[in-house]
N, C-alpha and C positions, 0 to 999 in steps of 0.2 A: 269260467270259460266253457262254451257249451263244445259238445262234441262232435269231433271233425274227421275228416277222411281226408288223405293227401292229394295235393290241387294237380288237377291237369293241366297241361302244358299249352300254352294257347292256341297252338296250331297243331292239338291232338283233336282225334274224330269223335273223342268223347264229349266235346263238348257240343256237339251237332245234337246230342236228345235233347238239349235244353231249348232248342230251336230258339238260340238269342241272334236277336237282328245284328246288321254293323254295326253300329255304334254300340251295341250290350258289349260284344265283341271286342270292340277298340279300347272302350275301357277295362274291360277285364287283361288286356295285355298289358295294359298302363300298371294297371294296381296289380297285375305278375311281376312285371320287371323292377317295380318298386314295392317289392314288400319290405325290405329294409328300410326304405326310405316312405312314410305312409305321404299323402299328397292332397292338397286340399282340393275343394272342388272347382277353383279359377285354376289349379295349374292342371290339371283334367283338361278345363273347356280350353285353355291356350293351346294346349298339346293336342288334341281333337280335331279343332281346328283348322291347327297347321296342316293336319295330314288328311282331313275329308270337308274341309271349308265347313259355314256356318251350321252352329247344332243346337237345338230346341229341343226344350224341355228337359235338359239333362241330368239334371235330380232326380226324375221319372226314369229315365234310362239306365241309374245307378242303381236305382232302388230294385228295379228288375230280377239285378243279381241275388237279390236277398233272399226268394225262396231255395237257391241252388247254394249258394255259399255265405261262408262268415264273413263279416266285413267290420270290425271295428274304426268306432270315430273317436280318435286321442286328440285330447283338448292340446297345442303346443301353441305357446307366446300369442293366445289369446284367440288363436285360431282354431279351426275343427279339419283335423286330416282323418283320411282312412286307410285303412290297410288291410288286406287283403291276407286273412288269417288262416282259411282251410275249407273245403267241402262240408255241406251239411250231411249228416247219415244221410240213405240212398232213404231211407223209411221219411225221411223229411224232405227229399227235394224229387223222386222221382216217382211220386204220391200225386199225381196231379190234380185228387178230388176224385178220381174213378174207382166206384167201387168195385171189389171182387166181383159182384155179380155183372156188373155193365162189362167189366173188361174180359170174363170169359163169353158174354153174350155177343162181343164185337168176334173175340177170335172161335168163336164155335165151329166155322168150316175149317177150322185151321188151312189156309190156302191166304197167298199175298194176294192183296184185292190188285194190284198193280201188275204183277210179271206172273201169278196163278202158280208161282213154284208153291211148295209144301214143308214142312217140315221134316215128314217122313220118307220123302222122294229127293228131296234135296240138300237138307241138312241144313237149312235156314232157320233164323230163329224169327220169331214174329211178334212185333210191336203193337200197341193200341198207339196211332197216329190220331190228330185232331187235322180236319179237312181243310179246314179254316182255321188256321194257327187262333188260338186264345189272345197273343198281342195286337190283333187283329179284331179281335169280337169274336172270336169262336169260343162257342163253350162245350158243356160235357155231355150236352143231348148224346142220344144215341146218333141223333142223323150227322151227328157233325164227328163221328170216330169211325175209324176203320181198321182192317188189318192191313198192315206193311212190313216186309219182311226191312232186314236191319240196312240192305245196302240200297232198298228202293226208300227209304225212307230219309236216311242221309242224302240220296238224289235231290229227291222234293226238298227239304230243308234247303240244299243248295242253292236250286232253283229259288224260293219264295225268298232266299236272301236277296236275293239281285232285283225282287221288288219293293224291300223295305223302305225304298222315297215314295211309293205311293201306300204305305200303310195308313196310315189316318185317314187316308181320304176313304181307303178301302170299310175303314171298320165305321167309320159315320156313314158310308151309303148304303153300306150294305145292312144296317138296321133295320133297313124301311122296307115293311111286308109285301108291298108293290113291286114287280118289276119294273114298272117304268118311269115308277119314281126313285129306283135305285139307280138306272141307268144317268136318268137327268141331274142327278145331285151330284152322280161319280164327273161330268159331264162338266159340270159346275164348278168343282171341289178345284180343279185340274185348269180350267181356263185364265189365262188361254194357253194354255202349254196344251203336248200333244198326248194322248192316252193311248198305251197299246193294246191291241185287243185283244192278248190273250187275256190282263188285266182286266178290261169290259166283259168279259166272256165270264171272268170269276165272281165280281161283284153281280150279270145276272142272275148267278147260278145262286146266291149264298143263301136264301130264305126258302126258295125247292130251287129244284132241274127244269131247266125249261126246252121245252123240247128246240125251239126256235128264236135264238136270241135274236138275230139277226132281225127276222121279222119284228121282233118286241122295236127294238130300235128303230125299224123304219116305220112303224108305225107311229111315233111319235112326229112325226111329221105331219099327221092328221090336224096335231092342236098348234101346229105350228113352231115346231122346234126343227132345226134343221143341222149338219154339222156336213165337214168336207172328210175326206179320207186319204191316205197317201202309202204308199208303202215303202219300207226304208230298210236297206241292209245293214246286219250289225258287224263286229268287227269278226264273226265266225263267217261270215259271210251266207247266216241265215237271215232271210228276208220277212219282216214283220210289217203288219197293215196298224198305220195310227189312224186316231179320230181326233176330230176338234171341233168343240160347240161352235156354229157359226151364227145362231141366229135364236132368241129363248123366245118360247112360244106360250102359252095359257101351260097354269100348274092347277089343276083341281083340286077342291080338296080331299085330305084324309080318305083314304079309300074309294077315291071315285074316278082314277085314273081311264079303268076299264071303260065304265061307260061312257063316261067322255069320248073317248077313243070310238066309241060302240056309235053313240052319234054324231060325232064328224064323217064318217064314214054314211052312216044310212043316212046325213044331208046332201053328200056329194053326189050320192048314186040317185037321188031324190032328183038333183038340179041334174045329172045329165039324163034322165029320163025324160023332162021337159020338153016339149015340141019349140 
């Protein structure tokens, strides 16, 4: 039996570092409230279900748990259940692959890169945060870590929970070392459903910073890509701007979005110069 630490309780805020989506989540309450009883992976997905409608890839979403906690699989009447055994040491799950040296080079200003409090001014303690969650495609570059103090970071965690329906899409567009083939793919990924744009806003950010998303987007109208826009109040009664592909236009290839872009633009300005 390897060794373990006593489990947290599912609706404790310690479970917020592991930054697990909804559904890591939902299971891990499943396999809390049934540690007595271990459960296979059909009464999982019935019970999933019932309470957040259809779920993909759910083996994958189980699996997740594994670098945070134990999880044995007891063979019963021919079937395979799990149970939900204890915490892994803190030295095995809250290890995320950073080393000493990258994680004091992230917190060297000691200062929250979010709310600028300190350690020594305010008595916060400060986190190596991943910018771009790793379930996502974020990894351990330096460009993708920051410092976050413990209660701005459980924020963000919160936050990036509530986009977990667009994670896949987020982590295949945001692959791609073009901005505007990140745009059009997230564009794609999503159709015809509606994308919100702080969501678009994150996928153009994830390969650099772009000074002008905004512009990146409507420059794709160049090759002929088009989309509509609407804005919608949520139920805080904060108001968000969607997008929706309306019309796909030329995709260049592999690295040639730019100049694509570059001459559609010096044709147009070509033809209204025209007498």
């Amino acid at each position: 039996m390897p060794e373990v630490d006593p489990l947290p309780r599912p609706d404790s805020p310690e479970l917020d570092k592991f930054g697990l989506g909804s559904s890591q989540r939902a299971i891990y309450r499943l396999l809390y409230e049934n540690r007595d009883r271990p459960m296979t992976m059909l009464e999982i997905r019935e019970r999933l279900e019932a309470q957040l409608g259809p779920q993909e890839q759910l083996d994958r979403r189980r699996r997740d748990l594994n670098p945070y906690f134990v999880i044995e699989r007891v063979r019963s009447g021919g079937e395979t259940r799990y149970r939900l055994v204890g915490r892994k040491p803190i030295h095995e799950s809250e290890d995320l692959g950073i080393s000493e040296r990258v994680r004091a080079q992230v917190l060297r200003f000691g200062r929250c890169e979010q709310c600028g409090r300190t350690p020594r001014d305010h008595g916060v303690v400060l986190q190596v945060d991943h910018k771009m969650p790793q379930r996502w495609g974020g990894g351990n570059e330096i460009e993708n870590l920051q410092a976050l103090c413990e209660e701005c970071n459980r924020g963000k965690k919160d936050y990036y929970r509530t986009l977990d329906r667009w994670g896949p899409a987020i982590r295949e567009a945001g692959a791609h070392q073009e901005v505007h083939r990140r745009l059009v793919t997230m564009l794609e990924l999503v159709h015809p459903e509606d994308i919100r744009s702080d969501v678009l806003e994150m996928v153009a950010h994830q390969q650099q910073y772009q000074e002008d998303w905004h512009k990146r987007l409507r420059e794709l109208r160049e090759l002929g890509w088009d989309y509509s826009w609407r804005k919608q109040a949520d139920h805080t009664g904060r108001v968000w701007v969607y997008y929706r592909l309306t019309k796909r236009g030329i995709t260049p290839p592999e690295g040639q979005f730019r100049a694509a872009i570059t001459r559609a633009e010096n044709e147009k300005k070509l033809r209204r110069s025209r007498p």
